[in-house]
Structures are given as structure tokens and as C-alpha cells.
VMD Tcl script that draws the C-alpha trace (Angstrom):
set ca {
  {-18.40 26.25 39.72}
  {-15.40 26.83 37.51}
  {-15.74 25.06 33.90}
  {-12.65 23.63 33.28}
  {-12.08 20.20 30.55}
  {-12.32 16.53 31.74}
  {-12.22 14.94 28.87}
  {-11.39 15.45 25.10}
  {-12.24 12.71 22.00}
  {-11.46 12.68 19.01}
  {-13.62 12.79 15.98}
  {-11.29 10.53 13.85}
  {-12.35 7.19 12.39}
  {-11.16 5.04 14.86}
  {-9.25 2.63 11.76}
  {-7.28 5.61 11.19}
  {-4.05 6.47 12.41}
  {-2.11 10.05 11.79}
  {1.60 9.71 11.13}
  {3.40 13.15 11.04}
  {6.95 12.49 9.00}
  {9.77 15.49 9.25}
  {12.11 14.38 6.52}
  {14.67 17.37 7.05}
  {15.79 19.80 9.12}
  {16.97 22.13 6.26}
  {14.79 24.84 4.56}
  {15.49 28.22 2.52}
  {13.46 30.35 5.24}
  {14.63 31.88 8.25}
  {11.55 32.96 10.25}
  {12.45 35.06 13.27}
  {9.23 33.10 14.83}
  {10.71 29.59 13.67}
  {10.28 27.50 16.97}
  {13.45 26.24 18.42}
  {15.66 23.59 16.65}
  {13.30 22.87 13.40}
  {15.51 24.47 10.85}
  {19.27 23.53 12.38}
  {20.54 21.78 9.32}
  {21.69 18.59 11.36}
  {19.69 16.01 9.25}
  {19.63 16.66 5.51}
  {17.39 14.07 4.34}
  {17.08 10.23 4.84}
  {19.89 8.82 2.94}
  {18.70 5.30 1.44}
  {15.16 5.57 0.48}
  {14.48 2.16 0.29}
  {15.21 1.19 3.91}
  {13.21 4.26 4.72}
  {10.40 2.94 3.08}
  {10.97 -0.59 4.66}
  {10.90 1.06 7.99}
  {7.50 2.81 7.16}
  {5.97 -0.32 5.92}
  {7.08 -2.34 9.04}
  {5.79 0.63 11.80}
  {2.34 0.71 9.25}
  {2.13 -3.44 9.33}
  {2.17 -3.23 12.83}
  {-0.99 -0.83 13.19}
  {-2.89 -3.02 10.99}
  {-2.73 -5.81 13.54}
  {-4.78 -3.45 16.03}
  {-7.17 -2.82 12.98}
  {-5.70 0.70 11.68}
  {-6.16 0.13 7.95}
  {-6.10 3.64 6.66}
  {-2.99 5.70 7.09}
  {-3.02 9.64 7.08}
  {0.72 10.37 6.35}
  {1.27 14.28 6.58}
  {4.78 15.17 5.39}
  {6.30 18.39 7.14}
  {8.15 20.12 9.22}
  {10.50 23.15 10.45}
  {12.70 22.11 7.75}
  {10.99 22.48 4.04}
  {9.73 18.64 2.99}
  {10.23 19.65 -1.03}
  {13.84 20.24 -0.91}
  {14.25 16.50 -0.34}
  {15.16 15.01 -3.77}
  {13.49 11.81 -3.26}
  {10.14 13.28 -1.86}
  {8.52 12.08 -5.38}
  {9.82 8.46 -5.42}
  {9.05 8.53 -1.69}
  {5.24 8.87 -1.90}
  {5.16 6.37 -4.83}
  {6.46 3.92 -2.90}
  {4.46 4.19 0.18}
  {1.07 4.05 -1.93}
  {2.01 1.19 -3.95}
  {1.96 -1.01 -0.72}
  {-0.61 0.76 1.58}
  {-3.84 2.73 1.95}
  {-2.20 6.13 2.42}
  {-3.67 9.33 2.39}
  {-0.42 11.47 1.73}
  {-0.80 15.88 2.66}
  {1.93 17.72 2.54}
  {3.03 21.03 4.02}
  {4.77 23.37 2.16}
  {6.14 26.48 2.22}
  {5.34 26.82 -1.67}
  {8.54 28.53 -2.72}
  {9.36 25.42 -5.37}
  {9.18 27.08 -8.72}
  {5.31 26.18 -10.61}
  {6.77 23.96 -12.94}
  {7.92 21.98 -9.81}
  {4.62 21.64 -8.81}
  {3.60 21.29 -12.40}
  {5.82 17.79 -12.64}
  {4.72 16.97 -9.15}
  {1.00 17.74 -7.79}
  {0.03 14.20 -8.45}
  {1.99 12.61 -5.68}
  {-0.46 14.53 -3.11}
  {-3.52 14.39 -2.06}
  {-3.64 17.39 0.05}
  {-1.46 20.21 0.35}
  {-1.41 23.24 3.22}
  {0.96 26.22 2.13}
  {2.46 27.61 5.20}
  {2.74 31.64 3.93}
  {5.44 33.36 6.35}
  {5.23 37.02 5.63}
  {9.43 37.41 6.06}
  {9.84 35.59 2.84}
  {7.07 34.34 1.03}
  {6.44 35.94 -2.42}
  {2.20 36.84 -2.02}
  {1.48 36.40 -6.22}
  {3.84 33.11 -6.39}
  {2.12 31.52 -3.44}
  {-1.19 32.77 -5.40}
  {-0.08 31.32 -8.51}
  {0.76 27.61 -6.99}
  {-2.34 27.41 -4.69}
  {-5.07 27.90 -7.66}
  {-2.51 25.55 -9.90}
  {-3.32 22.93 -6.73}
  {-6.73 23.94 -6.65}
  {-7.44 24.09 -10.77}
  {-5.90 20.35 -10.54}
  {-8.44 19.21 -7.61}
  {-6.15 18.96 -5.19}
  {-7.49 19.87 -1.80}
  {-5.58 22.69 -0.63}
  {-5.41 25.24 2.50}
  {-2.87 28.81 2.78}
  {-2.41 28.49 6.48}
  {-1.22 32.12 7.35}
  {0.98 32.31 10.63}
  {0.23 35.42 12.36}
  {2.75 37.68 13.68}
  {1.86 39.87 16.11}
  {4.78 42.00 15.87}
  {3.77 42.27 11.58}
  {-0.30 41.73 12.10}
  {-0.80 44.34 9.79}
  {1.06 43.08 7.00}
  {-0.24 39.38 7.75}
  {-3.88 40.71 7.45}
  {-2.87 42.24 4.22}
  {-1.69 39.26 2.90}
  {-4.95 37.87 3.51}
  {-7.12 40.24 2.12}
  {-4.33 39.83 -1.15}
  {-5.80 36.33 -1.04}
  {-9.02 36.88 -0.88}
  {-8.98 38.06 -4.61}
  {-7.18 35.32 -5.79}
  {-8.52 33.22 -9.06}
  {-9.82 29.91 -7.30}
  {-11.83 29.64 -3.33}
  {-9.20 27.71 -1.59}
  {-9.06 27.48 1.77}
  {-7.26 30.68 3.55}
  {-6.71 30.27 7.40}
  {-5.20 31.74 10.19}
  {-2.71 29.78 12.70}
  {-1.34 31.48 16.15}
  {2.37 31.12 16.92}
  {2.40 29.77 20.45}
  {5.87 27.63 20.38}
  {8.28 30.42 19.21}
  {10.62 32.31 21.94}
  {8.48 35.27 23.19}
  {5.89 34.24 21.14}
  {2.15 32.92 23.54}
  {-1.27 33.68 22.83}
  {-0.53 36.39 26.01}
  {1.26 38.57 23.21}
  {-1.75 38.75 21.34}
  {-4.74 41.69 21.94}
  {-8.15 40.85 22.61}
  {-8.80 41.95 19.07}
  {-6.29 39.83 17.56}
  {-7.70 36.87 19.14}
  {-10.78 37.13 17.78}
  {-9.82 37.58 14.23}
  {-7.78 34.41 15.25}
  {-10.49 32.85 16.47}
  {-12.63 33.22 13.46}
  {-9.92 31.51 12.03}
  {-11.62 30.08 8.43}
  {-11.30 33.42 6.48}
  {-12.26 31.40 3.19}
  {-14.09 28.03 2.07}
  {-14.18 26.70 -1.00}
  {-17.67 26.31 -3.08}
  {-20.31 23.74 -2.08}
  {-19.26 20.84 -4.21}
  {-15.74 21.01 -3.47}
  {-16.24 21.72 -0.02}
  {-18.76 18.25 -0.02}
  {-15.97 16.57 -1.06}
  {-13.72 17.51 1.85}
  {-16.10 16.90 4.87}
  {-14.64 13.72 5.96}
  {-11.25 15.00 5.87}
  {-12.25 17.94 9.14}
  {-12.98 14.72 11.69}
  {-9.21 14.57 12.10}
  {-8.91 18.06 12.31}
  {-11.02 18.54 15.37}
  {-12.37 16.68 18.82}
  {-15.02 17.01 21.23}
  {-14.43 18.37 24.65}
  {-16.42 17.38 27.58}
  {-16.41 19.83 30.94}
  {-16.82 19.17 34.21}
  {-20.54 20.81 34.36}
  {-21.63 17.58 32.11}
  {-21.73 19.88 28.90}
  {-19.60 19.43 25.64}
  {-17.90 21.66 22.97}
  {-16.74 20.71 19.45}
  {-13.24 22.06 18.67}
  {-11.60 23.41 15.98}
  {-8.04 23.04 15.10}
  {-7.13 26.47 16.84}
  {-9.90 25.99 20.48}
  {-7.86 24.28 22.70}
  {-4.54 26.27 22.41}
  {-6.73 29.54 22.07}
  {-8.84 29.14 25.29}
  {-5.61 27.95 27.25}
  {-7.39 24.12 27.67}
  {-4.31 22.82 26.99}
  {-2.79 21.92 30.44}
  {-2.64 17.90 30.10}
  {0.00 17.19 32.57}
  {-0.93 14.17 34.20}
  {-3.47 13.35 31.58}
  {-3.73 9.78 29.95}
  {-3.55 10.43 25.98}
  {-4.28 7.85 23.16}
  {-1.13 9.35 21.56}
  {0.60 6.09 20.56}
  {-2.57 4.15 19.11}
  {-4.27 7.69 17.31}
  {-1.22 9.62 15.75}
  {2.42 9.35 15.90}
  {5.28 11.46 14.50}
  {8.82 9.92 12.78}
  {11.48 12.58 12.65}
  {14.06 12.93 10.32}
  {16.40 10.54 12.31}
  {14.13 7.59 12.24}
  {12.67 7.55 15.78}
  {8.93 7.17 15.91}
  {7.66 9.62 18.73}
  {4.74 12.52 19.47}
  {5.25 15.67 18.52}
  {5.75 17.03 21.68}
  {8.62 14.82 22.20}
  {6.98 12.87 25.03}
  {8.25 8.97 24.87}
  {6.26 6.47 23.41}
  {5.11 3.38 25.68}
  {4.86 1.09 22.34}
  {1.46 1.25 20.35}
  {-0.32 2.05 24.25}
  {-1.75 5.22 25.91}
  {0.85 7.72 27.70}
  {0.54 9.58 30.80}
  {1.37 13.48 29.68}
  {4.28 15.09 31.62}
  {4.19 18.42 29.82}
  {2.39 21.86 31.43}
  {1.29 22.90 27.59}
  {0.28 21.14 24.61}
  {1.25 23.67 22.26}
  {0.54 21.39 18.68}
  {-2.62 21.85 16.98}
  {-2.91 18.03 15.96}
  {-2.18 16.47 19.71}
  {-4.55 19.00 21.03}
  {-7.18 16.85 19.45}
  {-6.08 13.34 20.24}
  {-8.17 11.49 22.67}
  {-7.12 12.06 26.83}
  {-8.24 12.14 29.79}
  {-7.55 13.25 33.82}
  {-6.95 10.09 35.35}
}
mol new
graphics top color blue
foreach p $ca { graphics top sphere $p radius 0.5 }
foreach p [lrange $ca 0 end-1] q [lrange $ca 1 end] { graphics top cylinder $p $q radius 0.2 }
display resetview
């Protein structure tokens, strides 16, 4: 009998919800491997920040009345989140009127003394490193500044198969680094002529094995609780189950959902940077209720881990 998934549910706390916010389209990289229409330019940032964080306030008021009381706001995109001027003020304003857990994804080309003046705003921070333009010793530099000041903070390292050599160099750069952050990889699988097909059988084991570096026990202690929303359990058709990692599904091609009911709407939702409140893979939400999935591929990490189903 063929093993194939049935079933996949998440590990979150069910009080939770995941909101995903892409405040621009703009950044000051240009990666060949950039997935299509996340860096045009088209939406600078929001333009009055206090209706913007009206608007957040409403969509989180609403989630409280189907008992989400804990909000896990990551701030990101194809665009670069820290180039928005009001980023700062933004975060402030959001955890002055809610429980909200704020991480933020950077490439982390700001200068230090930008994240010098503004570290405390976060909670979390993951450092994209693209190889075409990051600077290896500044991204160094900031990540043990985030980790000195207790921040939790991961380098995730996308890996180009067309420059794995120089990717796994950057790695083992890393590796020597002052402070034990986090250091993992991340397969590009939403890029033209980019799939995990492109990748050898070596290369997707070393993705596989995807952790290269933890940080020590006490900080590491600290951080447990944060993985449940990182990962999901799947359950097969042969009546066994398998935990995942952030990296499984998409790796072992479990990923066709089409025709799937997904918890989408009531576990995670995404707000782009012109104000509609969606998923990440664009599919249309039915209101705070599950969706039936219309796509052949779930190619983001964080969906692959929402609860679904075949129906």
C-alpha cells in the first residue's frame, strides 16, 4: 500500500492565531531567486499609521470573540520590512493594546546602530542571508548584537543550487561566529526554475538536516514553546504519524492539498501591504471559517503546517 498523508495538525496553541503582515513591496536586494512580484515597488509602505493600526486592532478584536487571545504577528516579506519609517512606532502601538508576540524578518542590511536604537521593539528576529548581496561579517555582527541582547534570533540561509558552494561557505563562516544562534537552511521552491527537482540527492539531505546550529541549553529552554508553531503532525493513511519540521512537507513533496479542507482562516492569516487580509498562497478567505484548497502545491513553509484535511 502506498503511504501517502490524510491528515496534518498543527501543534499550535489553539488560542493562538499567526498573522503574517508584508508592509512593502520595496527592498535594496535584487535576488535572481526572488519569487515573482515580492519586490515590484508598487506599495511603498502604509501611508497613515494610525488607521493601519485601527485596522489591526479591529481584524485582532474579532479573533478574540472565537477565543484567540494571543497574537503571533510576524512582519515580512519580498519587500525589506525595516525600510518602512514607521516600523518602530508601528510595533509600539500594536503592543500597547494587545497580547502580541511581534518577529520580524530581516534581511539585516540596516546599519548596527539601527539595530542598536531598535532591537527592543522585537521579540524575535530571523535574518534572511542571500548570498548575492548580503555582507557575511555585517550579518555576523547584527545577529550576536540580537543574540548578546536576548533576543531570540535565527540566520535562515536560502540555498541556491546554482551557488551551493558559496551558500555552504557562508555557513561554515557562521559557524565561528561569537554567540550560538540559530543557523538554518531554507529550500527555494517558489522562484522561476527554482523546485526541490533542481536539487541533488546530496543537497537534499544537507537540506534536510536543516538545523546546522542551536543555541546553548538555557537559551534554547527558553525557546521551546515558540517551535509548536513552527511544525505539525502528519497522519498517513497506514494509521501511523510523523512530526514535521518547518522544511518536511515541501521536502518530501506532501504538499498536494488541492481539494483539502484547511483551518487557514481561524489558525493564521496574512495582510499584505494593500490592506487585504488573505493566506499566503493567495487563496480567498471564507471569513474567520475553514477553506477548501484549490492549489496543486503548497509551496509556504508556515501553511504547510496549518491544520487540513482530504474531505
Amino acid at each position: 500500500m502506498k503511504k501517502f498523508p490524510i491528515k496534518i495538525v498543527s501543534t499550535q496553541d489553539q488560542d493562538l492565531l499567526q498573522v503574517r503582515f508584508f508592509p512593502t513591496d520595496i527592498c535594496n536586494f535584487n535576488c535572481s531567486y526572488c519569487f515573482p512580484g515580492s519586490h515590484d515597488g508598487k506599495f511603498r509602505y502604509p501611508k497613515d499609521l494610525e488607521s493601519t493600526l485601527i485596522n489591526f486592532r479591529n481584524v485582532f478584536d474579532q479573533y478574540k470573540q472565537i477565543g484567540k487571545t494571543k497574537f503571533h504577528l510576524t512582519i515580512s516579506g519580498g519587500g525589506e520590512p525595516t525600510l518602512w519609517p514607521k516600523l518602530e512606532d508601528f510595533c509600539k502601538g500594536l503592543k500597547e493594546s494587545h497580547n502580541v508576540f511581534i518577529t520580524l524578518v530581516s534581511n539585516g542590511s540596516r546599519t548596527l546602530e539601527w539595530w542598536k536604537n531598535n532591537y527592543h521593539y522585537f521579540d524575535d528576529v530571523t535574518l534572511s542571508f542571500h548570498h548575492e548581496y548580503a555582507n557575511i561579517q555585517h550579518h555576523c555582527d547584527v545577529a550576536d548584537f540580537l543574540y548578546e541582547k536576548e533576543l531570540k534570533v535565527t540566520t535562515l540561509v536560502l540555498m541556491d543550487f546554482k551557488n551551493w558552494d558559496k551558500c555552504v561557505h557562508s555557513i561554515d563562516t557562521m559557524l565561528a561566529s561569537k554567540y550560538p544562534w540559530y543557523i538554518q537552511t531554507k529550500e527555494i521552491v517558489d522562484a522561476p526554475g527554482h523546485g526541490m527537482d533542481v536539487y541533488s540527492e546530496q543537497q537534499k539531505k544537507y537540506i534536510d538536516d536543516s538545523i546546522k546550529r542551536i543555541p546553548a541549553g538555557d537559551r534554547l529552554l527558553k525557546q521551546l514553546n515558540d517551535i509548536k508553531i513552527h511544525q505539525s503532525v502528519v497522519l498517513f493513511n497506514d494509521n501511523t504519524a510523523e512530526v514535521a519540521r518547518p522544511h518536511t512537507v515541501i521536502l518530501n513533496n506532501w504538499n498536494q492539498f488541492q481539494g483539502w479542507q484547511c483551518m487557514i482562516g481561524l489558525e493564521s492569516i496574512v495582510i499584505t501591504h494593500d490592506g487585504l487580509v488573505n493566506s499566503s498562497c493567495g487563496v480567498k478567505l471564507n471569513g474567520i471559517e475553514p477553506v477548501i484548497c484549490p492549489k496543486t502545491d503548497c509551496t509556504c513553509q508556515p501553511d504547510t503546517h496549518i491544520t487540513k484535511c482530504i474531505i
